[in-house]
C-alpha positions in Angstrom: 109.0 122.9 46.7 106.2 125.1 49.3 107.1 125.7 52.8 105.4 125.4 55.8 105.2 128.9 57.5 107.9 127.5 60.3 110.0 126.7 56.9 109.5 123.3 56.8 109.3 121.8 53.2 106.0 120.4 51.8 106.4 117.9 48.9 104.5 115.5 46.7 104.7 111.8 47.0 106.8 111.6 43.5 109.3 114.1 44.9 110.0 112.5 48.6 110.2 109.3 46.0 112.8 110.8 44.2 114.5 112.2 46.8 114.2 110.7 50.0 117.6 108.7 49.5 119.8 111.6 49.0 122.9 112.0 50.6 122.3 115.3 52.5 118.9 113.7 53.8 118.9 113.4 57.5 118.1 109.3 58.7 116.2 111.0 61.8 113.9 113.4 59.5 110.4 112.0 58.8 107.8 112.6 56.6 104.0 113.7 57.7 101.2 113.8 56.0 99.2 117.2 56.0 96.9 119.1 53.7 97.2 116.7 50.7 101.0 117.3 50.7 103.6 115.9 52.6 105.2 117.5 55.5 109.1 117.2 56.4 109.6 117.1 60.2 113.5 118.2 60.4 113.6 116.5 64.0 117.5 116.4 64.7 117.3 120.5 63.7 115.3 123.4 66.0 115.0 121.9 69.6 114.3 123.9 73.0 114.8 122.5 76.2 116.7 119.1 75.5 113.7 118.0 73.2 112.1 119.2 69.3 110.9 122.7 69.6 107.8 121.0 68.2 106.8 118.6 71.4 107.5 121.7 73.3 105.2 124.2 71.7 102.4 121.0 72.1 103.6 120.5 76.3 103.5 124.3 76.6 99.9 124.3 74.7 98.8 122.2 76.7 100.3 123.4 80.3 98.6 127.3 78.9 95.1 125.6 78.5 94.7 123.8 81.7 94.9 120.2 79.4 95.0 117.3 81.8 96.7 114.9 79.4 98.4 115.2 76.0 97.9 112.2 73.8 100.7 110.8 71.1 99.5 108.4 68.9 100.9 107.3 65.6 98.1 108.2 62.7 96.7 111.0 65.0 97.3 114.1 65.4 98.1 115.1 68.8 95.0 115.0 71.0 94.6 117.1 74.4 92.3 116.2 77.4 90.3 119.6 78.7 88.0 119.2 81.1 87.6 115.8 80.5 86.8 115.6 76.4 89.4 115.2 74.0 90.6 117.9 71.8 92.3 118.1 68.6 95.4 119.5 68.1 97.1 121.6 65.3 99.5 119.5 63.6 100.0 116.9 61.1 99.1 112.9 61.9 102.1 111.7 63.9 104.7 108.6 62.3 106.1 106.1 64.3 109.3 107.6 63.5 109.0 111.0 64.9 106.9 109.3 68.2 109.9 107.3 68.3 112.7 110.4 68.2 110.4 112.2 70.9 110.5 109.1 73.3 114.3 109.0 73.0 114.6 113.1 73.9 112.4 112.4 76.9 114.5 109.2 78.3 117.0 111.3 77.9 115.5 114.5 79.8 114.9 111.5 82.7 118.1 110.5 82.9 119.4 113.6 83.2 116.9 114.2 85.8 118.1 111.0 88.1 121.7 111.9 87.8 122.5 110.1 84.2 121.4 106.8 85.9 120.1 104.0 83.0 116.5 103.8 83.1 114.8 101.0 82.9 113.1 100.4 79.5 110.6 97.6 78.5 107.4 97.8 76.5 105.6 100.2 79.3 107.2 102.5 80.7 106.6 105.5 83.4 108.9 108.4 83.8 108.9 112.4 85.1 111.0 114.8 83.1 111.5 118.7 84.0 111.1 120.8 80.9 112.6 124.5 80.3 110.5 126.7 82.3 106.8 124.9 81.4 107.3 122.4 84.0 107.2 118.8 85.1 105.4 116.3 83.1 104.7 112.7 83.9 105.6 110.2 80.2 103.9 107.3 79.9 105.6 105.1 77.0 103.8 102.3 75.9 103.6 100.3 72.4 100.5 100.1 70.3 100.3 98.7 66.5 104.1 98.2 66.5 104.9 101.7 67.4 105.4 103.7 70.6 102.9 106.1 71.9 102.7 108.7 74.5 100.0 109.7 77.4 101.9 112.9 79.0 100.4 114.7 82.1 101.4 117.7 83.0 102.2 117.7 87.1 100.5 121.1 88.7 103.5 123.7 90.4 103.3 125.0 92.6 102.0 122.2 95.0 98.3 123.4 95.3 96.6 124.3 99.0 93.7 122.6 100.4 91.6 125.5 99.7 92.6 125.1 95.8 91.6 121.5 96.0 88.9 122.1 97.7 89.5 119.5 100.6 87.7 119.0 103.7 89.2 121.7 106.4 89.7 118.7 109.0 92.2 116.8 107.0 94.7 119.3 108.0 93.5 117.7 112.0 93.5 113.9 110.7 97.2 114.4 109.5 98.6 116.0 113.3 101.3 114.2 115.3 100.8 112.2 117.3 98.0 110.5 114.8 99.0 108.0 113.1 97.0 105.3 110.9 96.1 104.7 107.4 94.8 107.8 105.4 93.5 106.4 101.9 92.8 108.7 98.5 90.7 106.7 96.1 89.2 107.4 92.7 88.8 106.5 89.0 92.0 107.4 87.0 92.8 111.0 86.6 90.6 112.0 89.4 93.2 114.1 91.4 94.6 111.3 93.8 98.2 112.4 93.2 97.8 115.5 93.9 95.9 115.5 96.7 98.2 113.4 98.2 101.5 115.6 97.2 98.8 118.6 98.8 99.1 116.7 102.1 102.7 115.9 101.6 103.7 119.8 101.0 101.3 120.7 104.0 102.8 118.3 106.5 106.1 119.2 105.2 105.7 123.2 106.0 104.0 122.4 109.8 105.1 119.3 111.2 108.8 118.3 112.6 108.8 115.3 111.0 110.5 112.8 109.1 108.8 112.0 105.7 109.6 109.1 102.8 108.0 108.3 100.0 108.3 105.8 97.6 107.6 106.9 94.1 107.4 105.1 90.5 107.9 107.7 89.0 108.9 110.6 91.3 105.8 113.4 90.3 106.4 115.9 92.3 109.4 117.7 93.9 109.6 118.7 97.7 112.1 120.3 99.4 113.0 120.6 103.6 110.7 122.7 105.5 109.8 122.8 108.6 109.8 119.1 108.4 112.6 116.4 106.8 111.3 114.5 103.5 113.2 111.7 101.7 111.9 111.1 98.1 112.8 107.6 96.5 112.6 106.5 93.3 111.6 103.2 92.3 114.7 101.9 89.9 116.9 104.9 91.0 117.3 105.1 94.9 116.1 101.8 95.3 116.0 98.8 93.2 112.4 97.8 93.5 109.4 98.2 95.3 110.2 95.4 97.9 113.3 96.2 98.8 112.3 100.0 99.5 109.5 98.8 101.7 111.9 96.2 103.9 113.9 99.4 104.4 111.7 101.7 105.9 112.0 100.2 109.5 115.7 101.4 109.1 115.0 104.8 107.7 112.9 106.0 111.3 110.2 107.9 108.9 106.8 109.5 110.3 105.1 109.6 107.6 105.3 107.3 104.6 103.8 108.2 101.2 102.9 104.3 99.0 101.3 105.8 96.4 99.2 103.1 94.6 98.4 100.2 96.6 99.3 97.9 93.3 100.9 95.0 94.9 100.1 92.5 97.8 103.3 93.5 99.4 102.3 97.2 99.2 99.2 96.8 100.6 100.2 94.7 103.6 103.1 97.2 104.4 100.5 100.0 104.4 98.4 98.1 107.4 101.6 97.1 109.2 103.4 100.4 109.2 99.6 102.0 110.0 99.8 100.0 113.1 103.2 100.7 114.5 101.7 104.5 114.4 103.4 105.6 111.2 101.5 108.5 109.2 100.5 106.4 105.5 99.4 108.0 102.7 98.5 106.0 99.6 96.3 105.8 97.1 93.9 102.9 95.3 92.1 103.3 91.8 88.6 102.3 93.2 85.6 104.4 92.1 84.6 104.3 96.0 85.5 104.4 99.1 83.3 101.0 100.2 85.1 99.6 97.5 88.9 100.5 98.2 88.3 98.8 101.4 86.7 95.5 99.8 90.1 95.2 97.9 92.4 95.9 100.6 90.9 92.7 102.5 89.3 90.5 99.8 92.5 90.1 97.7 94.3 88.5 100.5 94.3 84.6 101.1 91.0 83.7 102.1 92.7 82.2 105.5 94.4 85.6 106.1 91.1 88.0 105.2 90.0 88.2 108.9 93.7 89.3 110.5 93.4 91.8 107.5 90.1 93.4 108.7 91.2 93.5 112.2 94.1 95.4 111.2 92.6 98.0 108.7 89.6 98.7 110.9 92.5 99.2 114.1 94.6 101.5 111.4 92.3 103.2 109.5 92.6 106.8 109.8 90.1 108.5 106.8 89.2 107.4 103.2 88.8 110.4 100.2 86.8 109.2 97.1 86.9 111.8 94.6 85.5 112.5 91.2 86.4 115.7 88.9 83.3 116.5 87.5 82.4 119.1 84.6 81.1 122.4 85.3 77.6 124.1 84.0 79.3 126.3 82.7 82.3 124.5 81.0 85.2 125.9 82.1 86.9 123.4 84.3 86.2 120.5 86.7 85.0 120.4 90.4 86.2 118.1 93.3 83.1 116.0 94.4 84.7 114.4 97.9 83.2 111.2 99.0 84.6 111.0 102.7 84.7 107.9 105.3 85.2 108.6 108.7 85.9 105.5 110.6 83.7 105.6 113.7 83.4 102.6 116.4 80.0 102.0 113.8 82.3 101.8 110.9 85.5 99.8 112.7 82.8 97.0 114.0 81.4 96.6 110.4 84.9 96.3 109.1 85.9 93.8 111.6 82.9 91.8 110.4 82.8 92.2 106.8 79.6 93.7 106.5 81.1 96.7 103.6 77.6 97.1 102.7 76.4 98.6 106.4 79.3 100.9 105.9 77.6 103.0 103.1 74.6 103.1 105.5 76.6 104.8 108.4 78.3 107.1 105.7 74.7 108.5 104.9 73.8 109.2 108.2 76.7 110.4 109.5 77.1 113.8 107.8 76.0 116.2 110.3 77.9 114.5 113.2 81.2 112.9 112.2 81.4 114.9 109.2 81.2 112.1 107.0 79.7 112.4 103.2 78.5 109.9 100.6 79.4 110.9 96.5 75.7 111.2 96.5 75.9 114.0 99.2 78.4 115.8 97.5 77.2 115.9 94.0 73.4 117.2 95.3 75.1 119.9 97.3 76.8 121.3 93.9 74.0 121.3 91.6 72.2 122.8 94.3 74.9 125.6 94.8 74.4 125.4 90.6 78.0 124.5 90.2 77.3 120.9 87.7 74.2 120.5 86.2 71.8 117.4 87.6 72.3 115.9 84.2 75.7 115.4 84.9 75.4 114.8 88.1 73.1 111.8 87.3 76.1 110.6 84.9 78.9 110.6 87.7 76.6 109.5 90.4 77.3 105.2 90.7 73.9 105.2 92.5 71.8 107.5 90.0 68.3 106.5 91.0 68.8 107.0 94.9 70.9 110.7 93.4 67.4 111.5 91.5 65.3 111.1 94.7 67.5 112.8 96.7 67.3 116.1 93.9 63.4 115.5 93.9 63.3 115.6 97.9 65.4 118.8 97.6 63.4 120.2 94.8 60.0 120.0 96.2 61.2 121.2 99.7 63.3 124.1 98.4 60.8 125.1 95.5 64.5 125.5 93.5 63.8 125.3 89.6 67.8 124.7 89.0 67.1 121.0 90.2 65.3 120.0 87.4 68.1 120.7 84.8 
């Protein structure tokens, strides 16, 4: 028999075959293939934190590097997200079994993290767990080929500024009392949206006398009392569902209300209707713009019920944020490119009439005075400032040839040789 250099045993197929069924074998070991030999993974042995010292070296790995998702896939070895591109991981392929062991450690970190309360398991499942002294991480369980996998996200701490994010200085005026309305954070997945909104969460919660609830599935990240009063419910845990935490709100006298993802009809339509009583929302919709967030806030409802739903978001509306992370020139980390809507009279009219398409047309010429910016905006300002390179501003750009004419305009008027790269 060889050992690993954490003493783990290698062996050849003949000898697992020969031996695997011994009595002093442990059911919840498992076998991994690396470096022509076998590897044995003694999971129920070392573990740090509540789970195997193994998942915790790969969550600390990843926390260390700035990863911005940690992939678990049986037949893979594990797989970290950097700067948007997948990397490999040290480590052996991973085995249904030991994906399976891990899963159980980390329902059982989430219990302990909701009070020992029974989660509930089906074939997807979402959960946050605290682990050790790396952090909080957000587990997403779901089933592939028969066996469980795992997409795990680490969640940023401490709750980072406006400055860090690099948002817009007058958010911090949209989100004063008495102002109330709809604020909306859109964007592809893994864009930012959650933390941006837990950024105006943390940031109300130190200024404002207020009274804050949000809604969460799972709960990311943690607040605590401030200056202002914050009531963080769990989907499943303080509440049973989604419903019956949104018909309670009237009771609970909040100021601000964080939705999260506008997933459901019932969501959405609470968002409007608490927006027009003068409650402070903050949610969130996986739309790549902000022209289209607000197309599926109306256009999903009941054709008999899309023009009372216009009225109302064009009367609630308070600000949409569409953001992309994009790569850096010189590839070390991602940059916030903000799409921002303003809703002026100009943009409250159009809403009321469905015309989304003029919207985009008052967004582009309503930087200078309302403050307003189009992705296109944003993305020529950093490859002028040489922060992304135009190639890859070209890529993120969902309206590349009117992004190349703008860089051209820019080019020939600023005699800048950085805008043709």
């Amino acid at each position: 028999m060889l050992h690993s250099p954490n003493g783990c045993p290698y062996a050849s197929a003949q000898w697992i075959a020969e031996n695997s069924q011994r009595a002093d074998h442990d059911p919840r070991s498992d076998w991994c293939y690396c470096r022509n030999r076998y590897l044995l993974i003694p999971v129920s042995m070392e573990s740090k934190a509540g789970i195997s010292e193994f998942l915790y070296g790969l969550l600390q790995e990843v926390k260390e590097k700035g990863g911005s998702d940690l992939y678990l896939v049986a037949g893979s070895p594990p797989r970290m997200r950097l700067d948007g591109s997948l990397h490999l991981l040290e480590g052996a392929p991973l085995t249904p079994e030991i994906l399976q062991h891990w899963c159980h450690e980390l329902y059982d970190l989430a219990r302990e993290g909701i009070g020992g309360q029974p989660l509930r398991v089906g074939a997807e499942r979402t959960m946050a767990v605290t682990v050790g002294h790396i952090g909080r991480f957000r587990c997403h369980v779901y089933r592939q080929r028969g066996s469980v996998a795992l997409t795990i996200r680490p969640i940023p701490h401490p709750i980072p500024s406006f400055d860090r994010l690099g948002l817009p200085t007058r958010l911090a005026e949209w989100i004063r009392p008495p102002r109330g309305g709809l604020l909306l954070v859109t964007g592809p997945p893994g864009s930012g949206k959650s933390t941006t909104l837990a950024s105006i969460v943390d940031r109300i919660n130190r200024e404002q006398r207020v009274h804050i609830i949000t809604l969460e599935d799972p709960l990311e990240f943690v607040h605590h009392h401030q200056r202002g009063l914050i009531s963080q419910r769990e989907i499943g845990c303080d509440t049973n569902d989604l419903d019956s935490g949104l018909a309670a709100l009237p009771g609970e006298a909040p100021d601000v209300v964080l939705l999260g993802e506008l997933m459901r009809p019932s969501s959405r339509e609470a968002a409007l209707t608490l927006a027009e009583t003068g409650c402070l929302v903050l949610a969130s919709l996986s739309r790549a713009s902000c022209i289209q967030a607000l197309q599926q806030l109306v256009e999903e409802w009941p054709t008999s019920r899309q023009g009372a739903a216009r009225m109302q978001l064009a009367a609630s509306l308070l600000a949409v944020l569409s953001q992309r992370l994009v790569p850096k020139r010189e590839g070390s980390g991602r940059v916030l490119a903000l799409e921002l809507l303003v809703p002026t009279s100009g943009v409250r009219q159009a809403i009321r009439e469905g015309k989304f398409t003029q919207v985009y047309s008052i967004m582009q010429t309503g930087q200078a005075k309302h403050g307003m910016q189009t992705l296109n905006q944003a993305l020529c300002d950093l490859v002028i400032q040489r922060v992304i390179s135009r190639t890859t501003a070209i890529a993120t750009s969902y309206y590349p040839d009117e992004l190349q004419a703008m860089l051209d305009r820019t080019k020939a008027k600023l005699h800048h040789p950085i805008l043709s790269r």
